[in-house]
C-alpha positions as CSV (number, residue, x, y, z in Angstrom):
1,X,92.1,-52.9,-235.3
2,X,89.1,-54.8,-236.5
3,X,89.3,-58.5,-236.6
4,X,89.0,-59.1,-240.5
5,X,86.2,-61.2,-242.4
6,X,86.3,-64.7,-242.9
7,X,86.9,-64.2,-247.0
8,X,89.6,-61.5,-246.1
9,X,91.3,-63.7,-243.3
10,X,91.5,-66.3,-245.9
11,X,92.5,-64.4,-248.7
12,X,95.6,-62.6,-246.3
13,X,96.5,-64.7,-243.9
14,X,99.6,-62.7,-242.4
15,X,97.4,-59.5,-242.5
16,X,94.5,-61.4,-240.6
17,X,97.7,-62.9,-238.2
18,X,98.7,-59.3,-237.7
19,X,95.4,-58.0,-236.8
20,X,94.9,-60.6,-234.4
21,X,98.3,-60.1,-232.3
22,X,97.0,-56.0,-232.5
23,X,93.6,-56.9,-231.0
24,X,95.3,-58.9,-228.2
25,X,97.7,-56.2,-227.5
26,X,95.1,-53.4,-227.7
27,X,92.9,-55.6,-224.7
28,X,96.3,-56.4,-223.1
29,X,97.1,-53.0,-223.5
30,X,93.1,-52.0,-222.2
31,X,93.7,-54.1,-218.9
32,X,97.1,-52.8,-217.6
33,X,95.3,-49.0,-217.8
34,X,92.5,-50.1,-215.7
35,X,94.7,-51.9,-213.5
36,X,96.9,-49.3,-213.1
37,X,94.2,-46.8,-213.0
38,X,92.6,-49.2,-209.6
39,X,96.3,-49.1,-208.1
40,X,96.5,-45.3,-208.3
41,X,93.2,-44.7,-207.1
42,X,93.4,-47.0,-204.1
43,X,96.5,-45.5,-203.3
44,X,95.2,-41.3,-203.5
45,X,92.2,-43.1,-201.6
46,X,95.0,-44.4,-199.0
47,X,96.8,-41.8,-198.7
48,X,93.7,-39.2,-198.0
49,X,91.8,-41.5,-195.4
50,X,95.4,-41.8,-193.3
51,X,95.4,-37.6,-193.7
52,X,91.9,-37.4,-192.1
53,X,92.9,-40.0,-190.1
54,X,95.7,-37.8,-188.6
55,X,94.2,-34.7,-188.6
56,X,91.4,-35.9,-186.2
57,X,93.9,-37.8,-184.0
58,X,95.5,-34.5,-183.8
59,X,92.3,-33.0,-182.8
60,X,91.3,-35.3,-180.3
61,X,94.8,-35.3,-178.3
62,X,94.0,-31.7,-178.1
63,X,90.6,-31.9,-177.1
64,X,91.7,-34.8,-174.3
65,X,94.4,-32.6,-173.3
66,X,91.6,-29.6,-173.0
67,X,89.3,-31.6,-170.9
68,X,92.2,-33.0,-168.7
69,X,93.3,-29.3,-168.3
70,X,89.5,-28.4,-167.2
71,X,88.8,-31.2,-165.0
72,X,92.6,-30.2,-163.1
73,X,91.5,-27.0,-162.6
74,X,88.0,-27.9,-161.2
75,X,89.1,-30.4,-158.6
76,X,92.8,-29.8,-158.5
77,X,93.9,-32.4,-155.6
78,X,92.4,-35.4,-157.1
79,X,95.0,-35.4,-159.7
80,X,97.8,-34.7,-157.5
81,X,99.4,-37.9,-156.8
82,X,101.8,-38.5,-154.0
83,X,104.4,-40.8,-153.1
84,X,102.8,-41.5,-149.6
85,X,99.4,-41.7,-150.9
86,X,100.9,-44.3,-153.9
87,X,102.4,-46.6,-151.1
88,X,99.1,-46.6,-149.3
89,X,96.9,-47.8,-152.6
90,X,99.8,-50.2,-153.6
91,X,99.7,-51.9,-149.9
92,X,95.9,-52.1,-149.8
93,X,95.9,-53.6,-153.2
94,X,98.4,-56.2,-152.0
95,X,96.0,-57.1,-149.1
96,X,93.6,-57.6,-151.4
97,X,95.3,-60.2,-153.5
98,X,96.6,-62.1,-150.3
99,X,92.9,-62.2,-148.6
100,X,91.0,-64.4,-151.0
């Protein structure tokens, strides 16, 4: 509602009251759309970054897990650990902390 002239607004006080409290509730009413408009879109933004953001996690575990897979199969005995060969690199990196 349009703000009334200064004659009218003099001539009708309650009407030009009324159209005042309408213009205020019509911008009050503008903002909490935009507002809420901002919330919503931040939030379908959110929500489809953290969706991309999983489905390329997902890809890279499988692409690690595809490149650990190759690089066991073209040295196979680097990877294989054993409980001899652990005590050996434990003790040597125990004489290396006591040397210095």
């Amino acid at each position: 509602m349009k703000p009334l002239d200064p004659i009218s607004s003099r001539m009708f006080p309650t009407l030009a009251a009324y159209a005042r409290k309408v213009r205020r509730r019509e911008l009050l009413a503008l903002v909490a759309i935009v507002l809420s408009a901002y919330v919503l879109g931040r939030d379908m933004l959110s929500a489809y970054q953290g969706r991309v953001a999983a489905e390329n996690m997902l890809a890279v575990v499988t692409r690690v897990n595809e490149i650990e897979a190759q690089c066991q199969q073209a040295q196979p005995r680097r990877f294989v650990l054993t409980k001899a060969a652990a005590q050996v690199g434990a003790a040597k990196k125990e004489e290396e902390r006591r040397e210095p």
